[in-house]
C-alpha positions as CSV (number, residue, x, y, z in Angstrom):
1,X,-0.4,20.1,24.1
2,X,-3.1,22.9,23.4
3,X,-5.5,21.2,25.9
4,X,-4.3,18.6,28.6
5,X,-7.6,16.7,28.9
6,X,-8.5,16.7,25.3
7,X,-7.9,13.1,25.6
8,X,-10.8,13.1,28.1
9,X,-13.3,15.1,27.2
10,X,-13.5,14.5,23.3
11,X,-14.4,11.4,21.7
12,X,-12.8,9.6,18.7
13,X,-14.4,10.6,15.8
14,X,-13.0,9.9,12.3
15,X,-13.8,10.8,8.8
16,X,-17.1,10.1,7.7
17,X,-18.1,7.8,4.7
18,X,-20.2,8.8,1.7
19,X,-23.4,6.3,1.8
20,X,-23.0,2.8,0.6
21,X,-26.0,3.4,-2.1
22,X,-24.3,6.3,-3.2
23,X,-20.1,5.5,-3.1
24,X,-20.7,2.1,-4.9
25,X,-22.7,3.7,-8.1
26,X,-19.2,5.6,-8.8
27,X,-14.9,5.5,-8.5
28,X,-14.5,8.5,-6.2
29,X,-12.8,8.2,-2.9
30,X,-15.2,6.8,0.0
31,X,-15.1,9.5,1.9
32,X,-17.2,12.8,2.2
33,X,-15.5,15.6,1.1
34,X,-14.8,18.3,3.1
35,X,-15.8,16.7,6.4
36,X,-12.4,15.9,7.8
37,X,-11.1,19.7,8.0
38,X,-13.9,20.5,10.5
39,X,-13.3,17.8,13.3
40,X,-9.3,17.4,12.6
41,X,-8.4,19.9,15.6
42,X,-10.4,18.7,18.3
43,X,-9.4,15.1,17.5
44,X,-5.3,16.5,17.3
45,X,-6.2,18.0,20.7
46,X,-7.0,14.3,22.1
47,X,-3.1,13.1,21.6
48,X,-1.6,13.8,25.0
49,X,1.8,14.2,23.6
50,X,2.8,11.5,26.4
51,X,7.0,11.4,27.7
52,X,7.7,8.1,25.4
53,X,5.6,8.2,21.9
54,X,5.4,5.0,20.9
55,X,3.5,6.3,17.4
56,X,6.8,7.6,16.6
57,X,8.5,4.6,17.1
58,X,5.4,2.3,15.4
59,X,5.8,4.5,12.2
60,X,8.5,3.4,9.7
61,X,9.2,6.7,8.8
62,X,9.6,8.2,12.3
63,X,6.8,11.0,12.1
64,X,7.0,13.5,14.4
65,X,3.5,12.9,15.3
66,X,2.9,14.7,18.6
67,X,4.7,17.6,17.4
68,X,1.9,18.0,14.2
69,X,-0.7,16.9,16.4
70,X,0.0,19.7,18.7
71,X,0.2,22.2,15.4
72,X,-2.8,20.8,13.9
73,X,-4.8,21.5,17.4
74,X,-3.1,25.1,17.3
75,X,-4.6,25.4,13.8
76,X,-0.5,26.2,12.1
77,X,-1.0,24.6,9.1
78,X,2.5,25.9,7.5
79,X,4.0,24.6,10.6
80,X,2.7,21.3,11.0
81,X,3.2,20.6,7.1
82,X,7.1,21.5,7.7
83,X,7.3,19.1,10.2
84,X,5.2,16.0,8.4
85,X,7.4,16.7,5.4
86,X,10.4,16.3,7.2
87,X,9.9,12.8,7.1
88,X,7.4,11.7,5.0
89,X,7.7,12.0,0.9
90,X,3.6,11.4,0.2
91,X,1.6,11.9,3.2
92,X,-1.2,12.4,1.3
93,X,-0.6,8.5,0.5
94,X,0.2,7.3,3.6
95,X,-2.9,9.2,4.9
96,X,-5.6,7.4,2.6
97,X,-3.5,4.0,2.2
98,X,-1.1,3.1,5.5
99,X,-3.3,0.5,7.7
100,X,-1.5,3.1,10.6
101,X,0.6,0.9,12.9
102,X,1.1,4.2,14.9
103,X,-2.3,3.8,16.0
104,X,-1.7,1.0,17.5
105,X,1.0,2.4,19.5
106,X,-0.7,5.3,20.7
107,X,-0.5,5.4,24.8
108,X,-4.1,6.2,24.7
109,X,-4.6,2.8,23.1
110,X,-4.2,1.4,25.8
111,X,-7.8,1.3,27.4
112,X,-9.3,3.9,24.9
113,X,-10.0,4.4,21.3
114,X,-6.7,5.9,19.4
115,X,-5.9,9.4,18.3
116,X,-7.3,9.6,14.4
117,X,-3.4,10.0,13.9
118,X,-4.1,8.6,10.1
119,X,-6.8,11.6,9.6
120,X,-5.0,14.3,10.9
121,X,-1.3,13.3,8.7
122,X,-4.1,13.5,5.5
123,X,-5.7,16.7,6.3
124,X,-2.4,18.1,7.2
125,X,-1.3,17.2,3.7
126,X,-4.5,18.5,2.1
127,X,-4.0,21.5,3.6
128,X,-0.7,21.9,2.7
129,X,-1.7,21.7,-1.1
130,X,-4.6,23.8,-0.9
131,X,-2.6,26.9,0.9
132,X,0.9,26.1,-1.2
133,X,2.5,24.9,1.4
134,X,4.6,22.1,-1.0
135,X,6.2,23.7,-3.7
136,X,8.8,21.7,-5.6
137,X,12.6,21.8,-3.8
138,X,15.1,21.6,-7.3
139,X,18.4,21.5,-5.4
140,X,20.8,24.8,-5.1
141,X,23.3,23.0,-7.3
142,X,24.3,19.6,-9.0
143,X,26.7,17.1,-7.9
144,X,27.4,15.9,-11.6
145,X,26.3,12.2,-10.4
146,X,23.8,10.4,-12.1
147,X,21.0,7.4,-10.7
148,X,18.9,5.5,-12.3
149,X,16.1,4.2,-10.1
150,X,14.1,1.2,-11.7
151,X,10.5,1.2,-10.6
152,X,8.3,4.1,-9.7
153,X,5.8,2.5,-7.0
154,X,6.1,4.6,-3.7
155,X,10.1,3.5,-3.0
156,X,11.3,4.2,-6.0
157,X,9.4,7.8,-6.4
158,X,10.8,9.1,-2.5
159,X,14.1,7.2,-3.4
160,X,14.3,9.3,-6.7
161,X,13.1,13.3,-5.2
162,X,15.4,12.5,-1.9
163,X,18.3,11.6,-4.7
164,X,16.9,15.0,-6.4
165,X,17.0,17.1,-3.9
166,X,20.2,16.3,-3.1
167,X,21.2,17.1,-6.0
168,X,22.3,14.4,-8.3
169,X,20.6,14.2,-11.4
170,X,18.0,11.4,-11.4
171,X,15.9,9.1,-13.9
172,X,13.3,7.2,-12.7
173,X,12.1,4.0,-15.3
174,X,9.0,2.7,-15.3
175,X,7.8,-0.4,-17.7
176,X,4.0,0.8,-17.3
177,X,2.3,3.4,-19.7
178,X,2.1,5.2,-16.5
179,X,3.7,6.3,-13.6
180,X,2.9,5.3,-10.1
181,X,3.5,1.4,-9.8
182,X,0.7,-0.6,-7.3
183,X,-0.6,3.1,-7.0
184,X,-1.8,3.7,-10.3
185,X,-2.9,0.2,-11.2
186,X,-3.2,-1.7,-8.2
187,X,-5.3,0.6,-5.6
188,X,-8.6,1.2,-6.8
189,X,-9.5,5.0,-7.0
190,X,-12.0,4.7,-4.7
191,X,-9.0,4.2,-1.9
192,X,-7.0,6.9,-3.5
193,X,-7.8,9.0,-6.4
194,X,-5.1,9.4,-9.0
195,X,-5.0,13.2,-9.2
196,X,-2.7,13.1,-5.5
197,X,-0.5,11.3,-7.4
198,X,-0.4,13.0,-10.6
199,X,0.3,16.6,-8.1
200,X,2.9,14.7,-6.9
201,X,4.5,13.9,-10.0
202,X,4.0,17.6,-11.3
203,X,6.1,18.7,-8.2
204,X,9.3,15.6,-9.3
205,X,9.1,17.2,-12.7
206,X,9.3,20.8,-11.4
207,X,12.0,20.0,-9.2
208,X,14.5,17.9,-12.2
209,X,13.6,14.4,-11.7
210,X,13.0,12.7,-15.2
211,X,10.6,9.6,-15.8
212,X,10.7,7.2,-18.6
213,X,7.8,5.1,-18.8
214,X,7.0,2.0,-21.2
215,X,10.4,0.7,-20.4
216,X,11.1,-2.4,-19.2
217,X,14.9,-3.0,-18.1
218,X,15.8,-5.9,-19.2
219,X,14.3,-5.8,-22.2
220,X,13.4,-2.9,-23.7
221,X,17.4,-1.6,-22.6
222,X,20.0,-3.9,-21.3
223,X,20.2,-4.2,-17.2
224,X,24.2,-4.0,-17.9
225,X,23.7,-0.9,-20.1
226,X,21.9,0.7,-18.1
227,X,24.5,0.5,-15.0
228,X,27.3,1.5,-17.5
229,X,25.3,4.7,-18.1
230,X,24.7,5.7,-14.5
231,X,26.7,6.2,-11.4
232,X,24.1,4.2,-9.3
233,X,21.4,2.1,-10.1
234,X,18.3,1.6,-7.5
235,X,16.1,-1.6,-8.1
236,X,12.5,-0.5,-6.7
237,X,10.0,-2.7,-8.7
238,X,8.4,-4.6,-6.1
239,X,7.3,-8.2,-5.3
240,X,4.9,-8.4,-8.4
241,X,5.9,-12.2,-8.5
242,X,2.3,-13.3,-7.3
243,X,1.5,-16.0,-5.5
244,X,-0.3,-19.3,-7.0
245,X,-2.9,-21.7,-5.4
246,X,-2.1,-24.9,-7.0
247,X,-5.1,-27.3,-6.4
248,X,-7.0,-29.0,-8.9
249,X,-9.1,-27.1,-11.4
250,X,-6.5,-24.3,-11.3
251,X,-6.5,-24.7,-15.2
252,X,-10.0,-23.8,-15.8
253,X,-11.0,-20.8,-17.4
254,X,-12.3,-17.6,-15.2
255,X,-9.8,-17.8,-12.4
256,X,-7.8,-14.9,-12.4
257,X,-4.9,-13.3,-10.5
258,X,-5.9,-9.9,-8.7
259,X,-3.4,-7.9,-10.4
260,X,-4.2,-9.3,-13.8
261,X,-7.8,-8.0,-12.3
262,X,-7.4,-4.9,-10.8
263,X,-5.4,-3.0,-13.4
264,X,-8.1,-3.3,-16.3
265,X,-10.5,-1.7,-13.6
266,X,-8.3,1.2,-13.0
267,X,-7.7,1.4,-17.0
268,X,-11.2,2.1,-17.1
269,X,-11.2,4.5,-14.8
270,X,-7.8,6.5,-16.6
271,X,-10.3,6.3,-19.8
272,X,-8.4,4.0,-21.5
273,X,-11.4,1.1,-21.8
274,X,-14.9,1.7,-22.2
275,X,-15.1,-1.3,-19.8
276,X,-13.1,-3.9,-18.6
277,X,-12.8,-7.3,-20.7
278,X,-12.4,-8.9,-17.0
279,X,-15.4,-7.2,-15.5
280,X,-17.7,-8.9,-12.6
281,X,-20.6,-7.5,-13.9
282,X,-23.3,-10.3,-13.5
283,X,-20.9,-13.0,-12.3
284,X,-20.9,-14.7,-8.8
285,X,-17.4,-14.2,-8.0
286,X,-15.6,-15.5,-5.3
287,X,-11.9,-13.8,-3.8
288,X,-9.0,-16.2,-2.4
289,X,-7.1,-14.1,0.0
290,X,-8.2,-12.2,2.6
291,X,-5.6,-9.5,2.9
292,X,-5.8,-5.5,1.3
293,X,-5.9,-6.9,-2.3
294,X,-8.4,-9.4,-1.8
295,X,-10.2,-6.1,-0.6
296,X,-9.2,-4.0,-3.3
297,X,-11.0,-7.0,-5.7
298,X,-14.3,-7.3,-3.4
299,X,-14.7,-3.0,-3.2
300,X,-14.5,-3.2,-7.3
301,X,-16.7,-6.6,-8.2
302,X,-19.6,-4.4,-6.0
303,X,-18.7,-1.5,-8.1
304,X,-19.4,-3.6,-11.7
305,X,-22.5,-5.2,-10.2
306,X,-21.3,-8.6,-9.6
307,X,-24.6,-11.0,-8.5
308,X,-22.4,-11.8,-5.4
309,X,-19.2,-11.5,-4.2
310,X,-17.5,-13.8,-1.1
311,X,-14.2,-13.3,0.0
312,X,-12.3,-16.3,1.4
313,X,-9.7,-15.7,4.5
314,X,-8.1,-19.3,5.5
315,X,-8.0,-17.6,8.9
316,X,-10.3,-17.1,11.7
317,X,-11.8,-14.8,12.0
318,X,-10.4,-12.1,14.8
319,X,-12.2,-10.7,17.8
320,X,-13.4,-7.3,18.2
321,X,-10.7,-6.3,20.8
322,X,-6.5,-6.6,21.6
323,X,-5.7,-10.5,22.7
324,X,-3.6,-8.9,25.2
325,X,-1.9,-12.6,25.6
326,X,-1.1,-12.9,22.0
327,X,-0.6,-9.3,20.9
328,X,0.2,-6.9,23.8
329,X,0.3,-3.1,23.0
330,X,1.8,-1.3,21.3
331,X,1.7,-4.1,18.7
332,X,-0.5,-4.2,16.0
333,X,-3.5,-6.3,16.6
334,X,-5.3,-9.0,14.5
335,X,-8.4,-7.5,15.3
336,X,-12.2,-7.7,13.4
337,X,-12.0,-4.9,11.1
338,X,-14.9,-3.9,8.4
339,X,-13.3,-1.7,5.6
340,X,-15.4,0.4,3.4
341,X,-15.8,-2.4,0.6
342,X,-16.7,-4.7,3.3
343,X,-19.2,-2.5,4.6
344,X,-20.3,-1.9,1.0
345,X,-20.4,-6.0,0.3
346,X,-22.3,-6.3,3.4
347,X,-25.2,-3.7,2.8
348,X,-25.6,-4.9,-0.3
349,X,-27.3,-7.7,-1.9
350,X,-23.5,-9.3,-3.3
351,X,-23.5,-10.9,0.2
352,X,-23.7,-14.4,0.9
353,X,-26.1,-13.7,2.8
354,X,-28.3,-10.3,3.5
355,X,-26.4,-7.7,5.7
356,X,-23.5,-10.5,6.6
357,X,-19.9,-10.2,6.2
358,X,-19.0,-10.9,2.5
359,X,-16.1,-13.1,4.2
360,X,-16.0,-17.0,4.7
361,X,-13.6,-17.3,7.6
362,X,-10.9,-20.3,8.5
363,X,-12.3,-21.1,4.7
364,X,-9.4,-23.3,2.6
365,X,-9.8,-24.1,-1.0
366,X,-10.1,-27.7,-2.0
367,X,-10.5,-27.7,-5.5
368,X,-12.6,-26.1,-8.5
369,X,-14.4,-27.7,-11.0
370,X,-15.7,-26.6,-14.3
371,X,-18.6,-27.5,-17.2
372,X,-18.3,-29.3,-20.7
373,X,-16.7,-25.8,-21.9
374,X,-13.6,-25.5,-19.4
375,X,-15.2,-22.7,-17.6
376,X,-15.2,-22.8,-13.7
377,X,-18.5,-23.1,-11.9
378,X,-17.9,-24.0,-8.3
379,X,-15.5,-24.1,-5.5
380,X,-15.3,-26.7,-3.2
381,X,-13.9,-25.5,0.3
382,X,-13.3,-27.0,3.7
383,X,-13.4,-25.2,7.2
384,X,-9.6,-25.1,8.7
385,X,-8.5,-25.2,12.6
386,X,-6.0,-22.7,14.0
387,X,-3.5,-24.9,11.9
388,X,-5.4,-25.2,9.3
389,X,-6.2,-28.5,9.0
390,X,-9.3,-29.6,7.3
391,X,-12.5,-29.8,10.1
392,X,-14.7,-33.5,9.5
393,X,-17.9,-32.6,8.0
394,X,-16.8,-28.8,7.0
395,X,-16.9,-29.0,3.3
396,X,-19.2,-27.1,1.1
397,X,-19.6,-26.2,-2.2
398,X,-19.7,-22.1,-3.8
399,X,-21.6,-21.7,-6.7
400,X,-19.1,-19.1,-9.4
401,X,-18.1,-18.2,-12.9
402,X,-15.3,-15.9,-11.6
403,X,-12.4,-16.7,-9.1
404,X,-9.7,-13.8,-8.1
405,X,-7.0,-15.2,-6.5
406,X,-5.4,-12.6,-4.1
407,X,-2.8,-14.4,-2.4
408,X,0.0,-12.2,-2.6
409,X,3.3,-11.8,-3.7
410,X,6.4,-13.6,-3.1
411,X,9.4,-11.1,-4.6
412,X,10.4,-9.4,-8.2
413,X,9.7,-10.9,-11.0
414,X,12.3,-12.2,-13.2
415,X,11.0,-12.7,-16.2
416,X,12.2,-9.0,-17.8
417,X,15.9,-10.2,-17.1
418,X,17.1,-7.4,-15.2
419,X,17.9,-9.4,-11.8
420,X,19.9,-11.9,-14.2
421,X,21.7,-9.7,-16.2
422,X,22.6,-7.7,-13.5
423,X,23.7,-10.8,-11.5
424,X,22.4,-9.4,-8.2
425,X,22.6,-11.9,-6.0
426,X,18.6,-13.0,-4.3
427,X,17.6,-14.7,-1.1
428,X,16.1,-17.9,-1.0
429,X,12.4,-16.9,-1.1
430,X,13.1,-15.1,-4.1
431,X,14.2,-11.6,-2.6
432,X,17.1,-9.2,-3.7
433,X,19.9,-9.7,-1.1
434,X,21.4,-6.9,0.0
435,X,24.0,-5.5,2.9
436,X,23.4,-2.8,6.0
437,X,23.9,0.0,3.3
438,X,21.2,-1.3,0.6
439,X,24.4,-2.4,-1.1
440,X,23.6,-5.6,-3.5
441,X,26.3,-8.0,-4.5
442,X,27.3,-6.1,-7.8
443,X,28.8,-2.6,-6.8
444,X,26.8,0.5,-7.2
445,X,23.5,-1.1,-7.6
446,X,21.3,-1.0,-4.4
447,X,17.8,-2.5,-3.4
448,X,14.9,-0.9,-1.7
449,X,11.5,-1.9,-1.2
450,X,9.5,-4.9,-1.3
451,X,12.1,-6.2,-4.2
452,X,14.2,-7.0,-1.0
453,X,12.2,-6.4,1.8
454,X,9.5,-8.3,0.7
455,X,5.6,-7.9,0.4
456,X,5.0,-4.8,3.0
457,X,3.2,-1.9,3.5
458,X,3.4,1.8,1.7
459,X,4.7,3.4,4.4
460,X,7.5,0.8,4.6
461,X,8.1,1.1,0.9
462,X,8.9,5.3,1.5
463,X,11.1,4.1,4.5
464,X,13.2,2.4,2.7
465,X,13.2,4.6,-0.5
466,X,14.4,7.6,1.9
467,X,16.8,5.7,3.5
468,X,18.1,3.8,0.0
469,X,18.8,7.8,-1.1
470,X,20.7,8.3,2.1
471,X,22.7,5.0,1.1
472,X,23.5,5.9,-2.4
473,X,24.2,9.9,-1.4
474,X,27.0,8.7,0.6
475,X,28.2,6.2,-1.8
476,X,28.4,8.8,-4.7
477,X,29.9,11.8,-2.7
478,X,31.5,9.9,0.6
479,X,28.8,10.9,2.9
480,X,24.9,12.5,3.4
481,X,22.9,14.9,5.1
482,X,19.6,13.0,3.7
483,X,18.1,11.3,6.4
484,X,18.3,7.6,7.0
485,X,14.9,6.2,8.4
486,X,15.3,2.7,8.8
487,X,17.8,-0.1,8.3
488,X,17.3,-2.6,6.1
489,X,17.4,-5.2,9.1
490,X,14.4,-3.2,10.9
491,X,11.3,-5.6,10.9
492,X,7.7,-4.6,10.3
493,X,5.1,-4.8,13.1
494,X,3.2,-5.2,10.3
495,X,3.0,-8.2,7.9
C-alpha cells in the first residue's frame, strides 16, 4: 500500500455527475468527462490492502483488487491494466454497469464509506485504451476445434475471446441487427455509451472471433444443424422471457414491456429512427418494477419529456444505512440508493411531486382501467406490508396513458426453437439445466449465463462466460489453462 493511512486521511470521493439540466437534454454518459483520472489515485490510496480481502471474494470474477488499487495509487497504468485483465474480459463494462458487490465487502465498509473500487477498475480500463495497453491476443496457433456460442450479451462475448484465445476457432451468433445483447438494446447510452463496446468488438475481430448477426437459431438455421457443424455449442442468450403482471386491464392498449420499450430508445440513438414510435414524450407514464430496468425506463421517459414519470417498487422502501440484523457485512445491503435517473426524475418536474423521489414505495398494482377507445388511463394501486398484503384504506388511483412494466425475466425464451430442438433438458422455473462442468443434458452443448443461472448481474454473466470457456477448453482438448472463475453452483450475493 503506497500510503498506510490513506484510508484516514482522504475522503470518499467518486466521479462527478454532469448537471441534471444539462445530462437529461442529451444520450451521453452521466458523468463529467475527464474528472475521474484526476482524483482516481488518492481514492486507490484509501484501500488498505487489508490481510483477508473480502472485495476479492465479493467479486464474481475474483479481481485482484488491492493489487490494482495499489498500482493505480503508484500511478503504473500498464501494470494495473495486466492485472484487471487477468480476470476481467470488459472492465470498462463492469466499471459503468456492475451495482459493485465488492464494495460492499470492503473492510473499510465496515464503519466508513467504501473504497470507489467501481471508479478506479473504469479509469484503469480507460486508461488502458487511451495508452494501448489492450491490443487484440489472436492465439500462437489453432487447435483445429470449432464453437459456436449462441448469444453475444456479455457471457457469450468473454465465453467466445477466452475460446479465441485459446485457440479454437470461434463463431459467435447473434439474432439482433447488432451485436452486444442487453448492452446494445437494453442499457440506455446514458449508462454506457456504445462506442466501449463497439472497441471491444474491433479488438474480437482483430484477434479471429467471427460474429453473425440477424440470426436466430432455431429458425433462421436449425439448432441440430448447427451442433452437427461445430465441436461445441455454448447457449448464452439470456433470460429475455420477461415477466407478466396479470391483473385486470392488462389488455388495454399503452402498457408495454420494458424491453419492448427500451430497445426503440436505443434504436434512436444508433440512428436507425428519427424517434421512437413508443416514445414518452407528453405522456404521464408510470414504471412497474423497481429494479435496474425499471430505472433504465424512468432515466429515458425524462429524456423524451414525459409530463411525469412514477416508478412503482412493491417494496419498502430501505433505510439509508446496513440493517446489521438483517444484512451483516460483507453482504450486500438493501439500502436507499438515488441513481442518476432518480436524481434526474426528482429535480425535475416528472415527479410526483416537486423535488420527491419519483418512486411509490410498498406500492402493488391492483388493476388498470381504460376509456371508450381501449386505451389505459389510470392505475389503481394499494400500499402492501412487509408481506405484501394489501393495507385498509391504502388504495389510490394514478392518472396515465403509458404503463412500462419492468418486472423482470424469468429464463430463455423458447419461442425460436433452439432449446426444443436441441432437447436440452430446463429446470423447473424455466432455466437451462446443466452439470458442475456447464455440461447440458445433450453432449457437447454447455450453458452459461442468465440462460441457466437465471436473471443476474453483468459481472456474473462474464463469470460464467470465462469459466464456460474453461469448461468447453477441456472438453475439446482433455484439459485448460483458461481460468475457471466460478462454479456453476456459486450463488450471487446479489439478486
Amino acid at each position: 500500500m503506497a500510503d498506510p493511512k490513506g484510508f484516514m486521511t482522504t475522503q470518499r470521493e467518486e466521479w462527478r455527475r454532469r448537471p441534471v439540466d444539462e445530462r437529461v437534454r442529451d444520450w451521453d454518459e452521466v458523468y463529467v468527462p475527464g474528472a475521474l483520472l484526476p482524483i482516481i489515485s488518492k481514492q486507490a490510496d484509501r484501500c488498505m490492502d487489508c490481510g483477508v480481502p473480502f472485495c476479492h471474494d465479493a467479486c464474481p470474477l475474483g479481481n485482484l483488487i488491492p493489487e490494482w488499487n495499489d498500482l493505480v495509487s503508484r500511478e503504473d497504468w500498464r501494470a494495473a491494466s495486466d492485472r484487471l485483465h487477468a480476470t476481467n474480459n470488459f472492465p470498462e463494462f463492469t466499471g459503468r454497469l456492475c451495482p459493485a458487490p465488492c464494495e460492499a465487502g470492503c473492510v473499510l465498509a465496515i464503519n466508513q464509506p467504501a473504497v470507489t473500487i467501481k471508479n478506479v477498475e473504469c479509469a484503469i480500463a480507460d486508461r488502458a485504451w487511451a495508452e494501448g495497453f489492450a491490443p487484440p491476443m489472436p492465439p500462437e496457433r489453432l487447435t483445429g476445434r470449432t464453437v459456436a456460442v449462441i448469444g453475444s450479451g456479455p457471457t457469450g462475448l468473454a465465453a467466445a475471446q477466452q475460446l479465441t484465445r485459446a485457440g479454437h476457432t470461434v463463431a459467435v451468433y447473434e439474432r439482433d441487427d447488432r451485436l452486444g445483447g442487453l448492452m446494445r438494446y437494453g442499457i440506455p447510452s446514458f449508462k454506457m455509451e456504445k462506442h466501449h463496446l463497439e472497441r471491444r468488438l474491433r479488438q474480437m475481430r482483430a484477434e479471429g472471433t467471427k460474429f453473425r448477426t440477424s440470426v436466430t437459431v432455431g429458425r433462421d438455421v436449425g439448432a441440430a444443424e448447427l451442433r452437427a457443424r461445430y465441436d461445441a455449442v455454448v447457449i448464452a442468450t439470456g433470460a429475455t422471457a420477461w415477466r407478466e403482471l396479470p391483473v385486470p386491464g392488462r389488455e388495454l392498449e399503452g402498457i408495454h414491456q420494458a424491453m419492448e420499450y427500451l430497445p426503440l430508445a436505443n434504436r434512436v440513438c444508433e440512428g436507425d429512427l428519427a424517434e421512437s414510435p413508443m416514445s414518452a414524450a407528453g405522456r404521464h407514464v408510470v414504471i412497474v418494477g423497481g429494479g435496474d430496468t425499471g430505472a433504465d425506463c424512468l432515466g429515458t421517459a425524462v429524456r423524451e419529456r414525459a409530463a411525469s414519470v412514477t416508478q412503482l417498487d412493491i417494496y419498502a422502501q430501505p433505510g439509508a444505512e446496513r440493517d446489521e440484523d438483517v444484512e451483516p457485512w460483507p453482504t450486500y445491503p438493501k439500502v436507499y440508493r438515488l441513481s442518476a435517473a432518480h436524481e434526474e426524475a426528482r429535480d425535475l418536474e416528472t415527479a410526483p411531486a416537486a423535488h420527491a423521489d419519483a418512486r411509490l414505495f410498498a406500492a402493488s398494482t391492483l388493476r388498470f382501467a381504460g376509456d371508450e377507445g381501449g386505451h389505459v388511463r389510470s392505475l389503481h394501486l394499494v400500499e402492501v406490508d412487509a408481506a405484501r398484503r394489501p393495507l385498509p384504506g391504502s388504495g389510490r388511483t394514478l392518472p396515465v396513458d403509458m404503463v412500462l412494466l419492468a418486472l423482470g425475466f424469468s429464463g430463455p425464451d423458447r419461442e425460436d426453437g433452439l432449446i426444443d430442438q436441441l432437447r436440452v433438458a430446463t429446470e423447473p422455473r424455466g432455466t437451462i439445466s446443466r452439470d458442475a462442468g456447464f455440461a447440458t443434458n445433450v453432449p457437447g452443448v454447455f450453458a452459461a449465463g442468465d440462460a441457466a443461472r437465471g436473471q443476474s448481474l453483468i459481472v456474473w454473466a462474464i463469470a460464467e462466460g470465462r469459466a464456460v470457456a474453461a469448461a468447453v477448453d477441456r472438453y475439446l482438448t482433455g484439459s485448460s489453462r483458461l481460468p475457471t472463475p466460478i462454479s456453476p453452483y456459486d450463488r450471487p450475493m446479489v439478486v
